[in-house]
C-alpha positions as CSV (number, residue, x, y, z in Angstrom):
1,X,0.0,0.0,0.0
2,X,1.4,3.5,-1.4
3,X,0.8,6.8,1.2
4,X,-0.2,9.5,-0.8
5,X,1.9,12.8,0.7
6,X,0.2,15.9,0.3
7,X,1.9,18.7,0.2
8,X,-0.4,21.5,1.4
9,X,-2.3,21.9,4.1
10,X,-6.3,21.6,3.6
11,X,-8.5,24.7,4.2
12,X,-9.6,23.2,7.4
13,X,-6.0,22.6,8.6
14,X,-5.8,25.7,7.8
15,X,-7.9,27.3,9.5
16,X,-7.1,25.2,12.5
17,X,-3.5,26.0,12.4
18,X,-4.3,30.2,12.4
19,X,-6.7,29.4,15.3
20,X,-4.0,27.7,17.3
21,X,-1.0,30.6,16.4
22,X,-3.9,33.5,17.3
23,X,-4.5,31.6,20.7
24,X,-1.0,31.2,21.8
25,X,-0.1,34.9,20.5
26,X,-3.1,36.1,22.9
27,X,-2.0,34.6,25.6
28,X,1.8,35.7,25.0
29,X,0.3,39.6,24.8
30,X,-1.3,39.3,27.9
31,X,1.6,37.8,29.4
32,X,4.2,40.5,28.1
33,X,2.0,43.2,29.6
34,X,3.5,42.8,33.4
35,X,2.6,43.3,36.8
36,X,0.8,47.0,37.1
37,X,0.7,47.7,33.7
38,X,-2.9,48.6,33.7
39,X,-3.4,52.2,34.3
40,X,-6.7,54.5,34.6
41,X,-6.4,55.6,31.3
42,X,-7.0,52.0,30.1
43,X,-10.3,51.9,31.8
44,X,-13.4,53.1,30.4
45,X,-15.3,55.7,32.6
46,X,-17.5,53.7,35.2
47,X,-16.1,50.9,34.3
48,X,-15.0,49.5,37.9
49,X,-16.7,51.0,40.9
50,X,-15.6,50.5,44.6
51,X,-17.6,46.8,45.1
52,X,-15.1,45.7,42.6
53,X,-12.0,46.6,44.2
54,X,-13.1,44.8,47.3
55,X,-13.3,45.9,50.9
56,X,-12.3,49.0,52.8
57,X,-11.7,49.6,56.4
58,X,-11.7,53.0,58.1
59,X,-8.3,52.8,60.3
60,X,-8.1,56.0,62.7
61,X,-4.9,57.1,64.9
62,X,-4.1,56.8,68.3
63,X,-4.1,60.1,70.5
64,X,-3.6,63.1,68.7
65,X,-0.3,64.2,69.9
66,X,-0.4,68.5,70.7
67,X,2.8,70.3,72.1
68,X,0.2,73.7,72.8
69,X,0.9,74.2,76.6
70,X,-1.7,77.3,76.7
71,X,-5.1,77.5,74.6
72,X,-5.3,80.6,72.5
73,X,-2.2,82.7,73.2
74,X,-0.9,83.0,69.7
75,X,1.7,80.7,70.0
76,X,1.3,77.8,68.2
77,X,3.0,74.6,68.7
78,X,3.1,71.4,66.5
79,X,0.4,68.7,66.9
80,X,0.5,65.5,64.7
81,X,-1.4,62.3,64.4
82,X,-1.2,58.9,62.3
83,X,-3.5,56.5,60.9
84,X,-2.0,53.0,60.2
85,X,-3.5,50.3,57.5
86,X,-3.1,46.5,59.2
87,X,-0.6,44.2,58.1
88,X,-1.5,42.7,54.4
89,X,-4.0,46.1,54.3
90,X,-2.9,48.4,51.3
91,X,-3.8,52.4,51.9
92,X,-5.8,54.2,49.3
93,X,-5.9,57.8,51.1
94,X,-6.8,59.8,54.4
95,X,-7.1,62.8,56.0
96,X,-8.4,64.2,59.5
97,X,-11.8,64.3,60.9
98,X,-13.2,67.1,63.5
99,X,-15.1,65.3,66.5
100,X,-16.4,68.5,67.5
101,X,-15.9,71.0,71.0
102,X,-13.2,73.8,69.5
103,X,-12.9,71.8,66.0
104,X,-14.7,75.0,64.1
105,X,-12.1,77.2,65.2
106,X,-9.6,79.2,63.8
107,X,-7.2,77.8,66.4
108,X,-6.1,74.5,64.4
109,X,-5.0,74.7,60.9
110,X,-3.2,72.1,58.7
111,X,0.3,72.2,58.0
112,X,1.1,68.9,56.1
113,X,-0.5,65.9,55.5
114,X,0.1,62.7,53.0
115,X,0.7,59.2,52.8
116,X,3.6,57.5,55.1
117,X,4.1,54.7,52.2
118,X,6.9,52.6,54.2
119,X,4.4,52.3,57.0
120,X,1.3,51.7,55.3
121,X,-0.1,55.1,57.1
122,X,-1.5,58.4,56.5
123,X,0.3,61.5,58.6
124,X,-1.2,64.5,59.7
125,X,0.5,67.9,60.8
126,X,-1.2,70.9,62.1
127,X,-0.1,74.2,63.8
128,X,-2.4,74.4,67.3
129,X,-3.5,77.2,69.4
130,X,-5.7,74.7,71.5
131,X,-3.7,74.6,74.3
132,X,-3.6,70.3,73.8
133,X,-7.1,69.7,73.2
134,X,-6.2,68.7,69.5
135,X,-6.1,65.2,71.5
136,X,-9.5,65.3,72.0
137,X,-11.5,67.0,69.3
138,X,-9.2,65.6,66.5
139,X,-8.3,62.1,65.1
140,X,-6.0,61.1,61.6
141,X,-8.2,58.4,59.3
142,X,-6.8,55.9,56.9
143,X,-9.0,54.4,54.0
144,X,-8.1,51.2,53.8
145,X,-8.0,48.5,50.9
146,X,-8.8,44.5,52.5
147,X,-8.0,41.9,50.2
């Protein structure tokens, strides 16, 4: 018995054959794009919203550290505060949050604030005329991303 050799490929090997290349070359693409190499840009407008990042946590600092020996005398001293994310946690942002008494005065105002990234923490710095009651009518929040 004689085997017939053929010499091309039939359309539906073909066809096979570019299915096969276009599936591997996908997957090579979306390997070659890397670890954070999606950016916002990349994403359509309301795309992703908050549920699909996952959970967040609400982290707020310790006492409120204020150097002010005397409330309202002109002098201002430093006062400071931190908000730490958990172990494994990842911080999205923060700020500070008023908990009222002399909070609406003009006696506290912000000198610095921002992220702490070795620490997973967000810092807050403010000039205080409050005579260290920054303690008590201020505390330093961190949003917080759970995985």
């Amino acid at each position: 018995m004689k085997i017939k050799l053929r010499r091309r490929p039939s359309p539906a090997m073909a066809v096979a054959l570019l299915a096969l290349f276009l599936a591997v070359g996908g997957n090579v693409v979306a390997y070659g794009l890397g670890r954070n190499s999606v950016h916002s840009r990349d994403i359509a407008p309301g795309a992703v919203r908050a549920n699909d990042l996952g959970k967040f946590r609400l982290r707020t600092s310790g006492p409120i550290l204020d150097r002010d020996a005397t409330a309202h005398d002109g002098n201002y001293a430093e006062a400071g505060g931190r908000a730490k994310c958990k172990r494994g946690e990842r911080l999205i942002t923060g700020g500070s949050l008023a908990s009222g008494g002399e909070a609406d005065t003009p006696y506290m105002r912000i000198v610095d604030e921002g992220p702490v990234p070795v620490e997973r923490a967000w810092q807050v710095r403010w000039a205080s005329d409050l005579g260290g009651a920054a303690s008590q009518d201020f505390v330093v929040v961190a949003l917080c991303l759970v995985p």
